[in-house]
C-alpha positions, 0 to 999 in steps of 0.5 A: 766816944763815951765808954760803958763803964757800968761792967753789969751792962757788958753782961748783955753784949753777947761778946764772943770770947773765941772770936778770931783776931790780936789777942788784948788779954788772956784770963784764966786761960780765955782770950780777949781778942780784938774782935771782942773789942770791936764788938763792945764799941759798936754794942756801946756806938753803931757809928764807931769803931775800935780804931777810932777810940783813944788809947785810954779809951781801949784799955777802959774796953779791955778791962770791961771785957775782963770783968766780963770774964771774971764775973762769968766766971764768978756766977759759974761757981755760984752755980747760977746755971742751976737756978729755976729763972736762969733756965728759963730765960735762957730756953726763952733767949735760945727760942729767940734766937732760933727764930731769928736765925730763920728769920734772917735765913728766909730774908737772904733767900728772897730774890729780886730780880733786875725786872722785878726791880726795873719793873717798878722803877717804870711803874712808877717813875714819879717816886723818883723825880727831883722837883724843879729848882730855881736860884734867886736873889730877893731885895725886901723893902718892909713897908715902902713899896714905892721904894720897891717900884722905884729900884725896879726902873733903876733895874729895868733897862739892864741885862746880863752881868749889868743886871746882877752887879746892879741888883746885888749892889741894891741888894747889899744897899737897900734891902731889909731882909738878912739874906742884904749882906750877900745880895740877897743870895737865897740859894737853890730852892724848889717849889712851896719852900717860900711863901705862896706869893714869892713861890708863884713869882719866882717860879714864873720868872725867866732866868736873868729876869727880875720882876716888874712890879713888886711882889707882896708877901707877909714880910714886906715888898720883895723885888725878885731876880732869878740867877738860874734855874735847873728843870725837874728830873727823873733820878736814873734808874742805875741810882736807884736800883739798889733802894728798889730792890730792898724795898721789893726784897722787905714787901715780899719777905713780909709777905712771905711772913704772912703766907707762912703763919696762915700755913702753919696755922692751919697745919697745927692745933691750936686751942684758944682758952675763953677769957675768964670772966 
């Protein structure tokens, strides 16, 4: 993890001193805990955590947050809770605050019910399909589509495993593409994520089935076999209930929002000064 170690950034952290937990250290009195710790690894990295730091790493952390005390500390007797821009930002920094706390207040009170949510997930059962999906092996020949047509007849007569084996056999052989050396493996892949050709053809093939004539492609000849395929679907609801019951939960706290300002608004006398001209 890459440590801050500019200790004037530790200064915008808002760590809180008093937190509960291990205490790491104790300066003038006041201790750092683990708590604060944790709070600096995810104000420096989200995704971390104070467990998964070095050794060294958390001493580097316990010395930030030191420094954080001592320069507090510093600025208190240089009485720079006095200054003029201090009080202001700091009226600024509390009236934030104070909206956000009543922010995340009428966030919590807004309430989707199962209904609500299964409603939607009825409504519109679209979102939440998985498209069709299909696995196929390709042999590419560049420029020879007589070569193409000529491992067709080799592959026509065969079926079942006789088929594949043959087919990746010619594949590893013969074919011009990179995907040769695992027999022309493409994987799973849905529909419009090949060119518009190769998607019509392989979309349209049997599973256990290769095609008749060689599909023409701005790459070349390809001869397509088709391993398996799986049919689209439609997500369970149970899967999706929690994603539908945020969404629903953000669209009506958003709308809350709105409601609130227009009532505000027309309960408060507001003056809009002309622009200066």
């Amino acid at each position: 993890m890459k440590i801050i170690k500019n200790t004037l950034l530790v200064m915008a952290l808002g760590t809180s001193i008093a937190m509960a937990g291990d205490v790491l250290a104790t300066v003038n009195g006041k201790k750092i805990t683990t708590e604060d710790a944790e709070r600096f690894v995810k104000a420096a990295n989200p995704q971390q955590s104070l467990a998964t730091v070095s050794e060294s790493d958390k001493k580097v952390i316990t010395d930030r947050l030191i420094e954080r005390i001592l320069f507090i500390d510093a600025a208190k007797k240089a009485e720079v809770e006095k200054d003029p821009e201090y009080q202001k930002a700091l009226a600024i920094a509390k009236d934030e605050l104070m909206i956000n706390q009543w922010m995340k207040k009428q966030y919590e009170s807004t309430v989707v019910s199962d209904g609500e949510a299964k409603e939607f997930y009825e409504k519109n059962k679209e979102q939440f399909k998985k498209p069709a999906q299909v696995h196929a092996r390709h042999i590419l020949v560049k420029e020879d589509e007589a070569a193409a047509k000529k491992m067709i007849e080799e592959l026509k007569s065969l079926k079942g495993d006789a088929l594949k084996e043959k087919f990746i056999a010619l594949a590893k052989e013969k074919s011009e593409g990179p995907t040769a050396p695992k027999g022309g493996d493409l994987g799973f892949f849905g529909p419009k994520q090949m060119v518009p050709e190769f998607d019509k053809a392989v979309f349209a093939l049997e599973k256990g089935k290769v095609t008749t004539a060689p599909v023409k492609t701005q790459f070349g000849y390809h001869i397509i076999y088709v391993e398996d395929k799986k049919e689209a679907t439609t997500v369970p609801y149970e899967k999706v209930k929690g994603q539908i019951v945020q969404n629903l939960k953000q669209t009506q706290f958003r709308k809350m929002l709105e409601k609130s300002a227009e009532e505000l608004k027309s309960k408060a006398e507001i003056v809009i000064e002309a622009a200066k001209k």
